[in-house]
LUMZA-922046 format. One record per residue (C-alpha): y, z, x; residue in three letters. Coordinates in nm, 4 decimals, always signed. Layout:
# LUMZA-922046
node v->Y&w->Z&u->X&rest->ALA
...
This chain:
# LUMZA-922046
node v->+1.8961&w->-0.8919&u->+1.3051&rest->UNK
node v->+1.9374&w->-0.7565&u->+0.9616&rest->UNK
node v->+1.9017&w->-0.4624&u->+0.8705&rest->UNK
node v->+1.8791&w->-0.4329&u->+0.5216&rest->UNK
node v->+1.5559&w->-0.6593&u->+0.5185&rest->UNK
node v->+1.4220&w->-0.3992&u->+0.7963&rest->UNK
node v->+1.5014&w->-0.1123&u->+0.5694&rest->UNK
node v->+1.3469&w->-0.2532&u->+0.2842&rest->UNK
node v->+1.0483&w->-0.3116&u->+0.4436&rest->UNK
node v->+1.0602&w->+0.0148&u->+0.5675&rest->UNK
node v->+1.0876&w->+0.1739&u->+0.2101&rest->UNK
node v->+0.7952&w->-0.0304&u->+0.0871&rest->UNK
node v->+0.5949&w->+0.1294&u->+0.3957&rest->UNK
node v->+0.6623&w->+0.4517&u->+0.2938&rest->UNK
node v->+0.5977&w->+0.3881&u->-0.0740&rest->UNK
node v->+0.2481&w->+0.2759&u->+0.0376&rest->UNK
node v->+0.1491&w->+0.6148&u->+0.0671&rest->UNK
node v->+0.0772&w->+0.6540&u->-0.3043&rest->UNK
node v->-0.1511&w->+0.4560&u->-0.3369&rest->UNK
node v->-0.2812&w->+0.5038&u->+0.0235&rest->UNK
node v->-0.4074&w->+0.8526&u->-0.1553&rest->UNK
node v->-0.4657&w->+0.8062&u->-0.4855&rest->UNK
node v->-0.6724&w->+0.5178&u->-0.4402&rest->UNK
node v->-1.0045&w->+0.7275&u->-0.2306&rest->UNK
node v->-0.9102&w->+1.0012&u->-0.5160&rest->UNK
node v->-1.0044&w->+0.8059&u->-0.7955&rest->UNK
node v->-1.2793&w->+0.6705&u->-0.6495&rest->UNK
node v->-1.4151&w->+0.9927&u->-0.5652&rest->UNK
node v->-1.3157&w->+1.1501&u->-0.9073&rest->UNK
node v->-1.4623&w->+0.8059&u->-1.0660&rest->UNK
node v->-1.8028&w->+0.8848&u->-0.9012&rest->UNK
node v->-1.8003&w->+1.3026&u->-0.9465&rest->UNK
node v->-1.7545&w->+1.1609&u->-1.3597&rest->UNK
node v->-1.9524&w->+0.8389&u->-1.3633&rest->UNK
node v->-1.6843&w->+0.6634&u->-1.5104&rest->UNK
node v->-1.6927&w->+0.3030&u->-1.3569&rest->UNK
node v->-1.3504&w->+0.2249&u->-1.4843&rest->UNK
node v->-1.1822&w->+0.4909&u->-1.3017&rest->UNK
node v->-1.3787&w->+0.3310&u->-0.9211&rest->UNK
node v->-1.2787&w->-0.0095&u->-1.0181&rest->UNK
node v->-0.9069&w->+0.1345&u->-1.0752&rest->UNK
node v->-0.9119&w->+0.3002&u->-0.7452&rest->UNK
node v->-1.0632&w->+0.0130&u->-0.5372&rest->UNK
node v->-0.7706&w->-0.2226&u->-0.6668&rest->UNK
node v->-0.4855&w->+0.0331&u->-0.5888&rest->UNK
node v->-0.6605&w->+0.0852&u->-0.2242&rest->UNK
node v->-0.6222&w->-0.3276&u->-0.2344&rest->UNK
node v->-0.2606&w->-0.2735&u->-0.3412&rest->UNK
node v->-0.2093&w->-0.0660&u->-0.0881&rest->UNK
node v->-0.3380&w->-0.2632&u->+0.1636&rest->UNK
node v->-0.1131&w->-0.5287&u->+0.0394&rest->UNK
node v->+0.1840&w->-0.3440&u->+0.0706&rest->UNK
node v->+0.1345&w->-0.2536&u->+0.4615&rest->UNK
node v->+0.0861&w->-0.6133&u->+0.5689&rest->UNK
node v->+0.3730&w->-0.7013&u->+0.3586&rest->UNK
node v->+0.6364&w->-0.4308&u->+0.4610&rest->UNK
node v->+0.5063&w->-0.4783&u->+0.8290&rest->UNK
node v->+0.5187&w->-0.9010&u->+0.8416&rest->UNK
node v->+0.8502&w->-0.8401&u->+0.6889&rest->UNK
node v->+0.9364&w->-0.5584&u->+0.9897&rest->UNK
node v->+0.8154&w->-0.7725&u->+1.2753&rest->UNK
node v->+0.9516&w->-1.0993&u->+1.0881&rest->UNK
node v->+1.2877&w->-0.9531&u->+1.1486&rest->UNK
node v->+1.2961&w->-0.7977&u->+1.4319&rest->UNK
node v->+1.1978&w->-1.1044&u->+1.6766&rest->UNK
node v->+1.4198&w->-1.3566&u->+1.4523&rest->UNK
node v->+1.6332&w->-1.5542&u->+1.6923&rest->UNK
C-alpha cells in the first residue's frame, strides 16, 4: 500500500470542496441576475466537482485493496 497515492487522493477530496460550493452559488447568483453565462459557469464547476470525487475516491479504493 502506498501512501503517498492515498494522500494525494485525499488532498484532491478535500480540494473538491470549492467547487462543491461555488458551483450551486453561481448558479443561484446566475439566476437572481439573469446572466446565463454565470449558470453555465456554475453547472460545469458542479461537473468538475463531481469529477474530482470519483477521481480522488477510485484512486483511494484503487489503493487500498491493491495486492
Amino acid at each position: 500500500m502506498n501512501k503517498n497515492k492515498i494522500a494525494k487522493g485525499i488532498k484532491i477530496l478535500i480540494s473538491s470542496f470549492i467547487p462543491i460550493f461555488m458551483g450551486p452559488f453561481m448558479i443561484h447568483l446566475g439566476q437572481l441576475k439573469n446572466n446565463y453565462f454565470l449558470i453555465i459557469l456554475g453547472v460545469i464547476t458542479c461537473l468538475i466537482a463531481i469529477v474530482m470525487i470519483f477521481t480522488s475516491l477510485f484512486r483511494i479504493i484503487n489503493e487500498l485493496f491493491q495486492k
